[in-house]
C-alpha positions in Angstrom: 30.8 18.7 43.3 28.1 19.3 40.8 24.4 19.9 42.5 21.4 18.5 40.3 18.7 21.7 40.2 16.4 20.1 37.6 12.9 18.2 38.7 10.9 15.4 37.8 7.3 15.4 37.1 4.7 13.0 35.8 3.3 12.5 32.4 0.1 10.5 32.3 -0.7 9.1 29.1 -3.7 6.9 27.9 -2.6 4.0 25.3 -4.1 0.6 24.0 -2.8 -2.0 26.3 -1.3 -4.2 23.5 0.5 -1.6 22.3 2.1 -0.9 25.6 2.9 -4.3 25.8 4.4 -4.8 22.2 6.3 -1.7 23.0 7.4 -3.0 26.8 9.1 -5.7 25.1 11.0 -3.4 22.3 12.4 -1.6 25.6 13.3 -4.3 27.0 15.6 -6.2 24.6 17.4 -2.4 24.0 17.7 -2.8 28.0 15.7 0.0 28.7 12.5 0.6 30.8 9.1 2.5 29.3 10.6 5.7 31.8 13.8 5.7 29.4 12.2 5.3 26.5 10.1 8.4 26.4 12.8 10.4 27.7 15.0 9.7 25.0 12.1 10.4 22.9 11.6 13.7 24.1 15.1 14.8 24.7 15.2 13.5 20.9 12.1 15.9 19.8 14.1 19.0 21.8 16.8 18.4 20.0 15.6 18.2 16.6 12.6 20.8 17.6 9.7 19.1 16.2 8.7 15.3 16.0 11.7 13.2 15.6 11.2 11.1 13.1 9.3 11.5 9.6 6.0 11.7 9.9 4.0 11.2 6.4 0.7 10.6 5.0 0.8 8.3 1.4 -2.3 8.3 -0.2 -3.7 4.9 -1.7 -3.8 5.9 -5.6 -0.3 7.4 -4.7 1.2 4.3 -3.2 4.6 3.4 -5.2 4.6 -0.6 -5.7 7.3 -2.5 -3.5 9.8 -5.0 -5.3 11.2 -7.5 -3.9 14.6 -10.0 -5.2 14.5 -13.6 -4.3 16.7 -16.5 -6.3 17.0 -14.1 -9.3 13.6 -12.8 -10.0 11.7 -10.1 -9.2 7.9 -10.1 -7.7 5.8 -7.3 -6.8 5.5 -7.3 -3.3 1.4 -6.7 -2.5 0.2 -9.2 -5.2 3.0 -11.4 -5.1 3.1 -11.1 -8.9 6.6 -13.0 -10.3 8.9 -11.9 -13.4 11.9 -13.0 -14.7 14.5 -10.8 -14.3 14.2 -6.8 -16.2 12.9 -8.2 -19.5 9.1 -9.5 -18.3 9.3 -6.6 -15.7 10.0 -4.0 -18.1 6.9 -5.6 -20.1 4.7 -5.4 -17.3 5.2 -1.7 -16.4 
């Protein structure tokens, strides 16, 4: 019989209410509780020694423009600018 030596302790965080909600509910539908959640979170950033996801910083005149497809054309996603398909979009760049 295997004998559990590790310990729990408490993490107290501060966070925006609606964001604890909005994140409650994320939990929830993957069946787990906020307790779960940052555990596997943390387990996660052991495991992969450092934050684990990509963390990135895009700078405005950097942004890359977003395209989009919808019933064969093409439109640019943040000014909702249309083209027919590869001809009028090769124009426009």
């Amino acid at each position: 019989m295997s004998v559990n030596t590790s310990t729990n302790t408490n993490i107290n965080i501060r966070v925006d209410a609606d964001v604890k909600s909005k994140a409650q509910e994320v939990f929830l539908a993957l069946g787990l509780d906020m307790t779960t959640a940052i555990n596997i979170f943390l387990r996660q950033a052991i495991r992969k020694n450092g934050i684990p996801f990509e963390l990135v910083v895009e700078a405005p005149e950097q942004k890359s423009r977003k395209f989009g497809r919808m019933k064969g054309k093409m439109w640019e996603a943040d000014d909702h600018d249309w083209f027919e398909p590869l001809e009028d979009f090769k124009e426009y760049m």
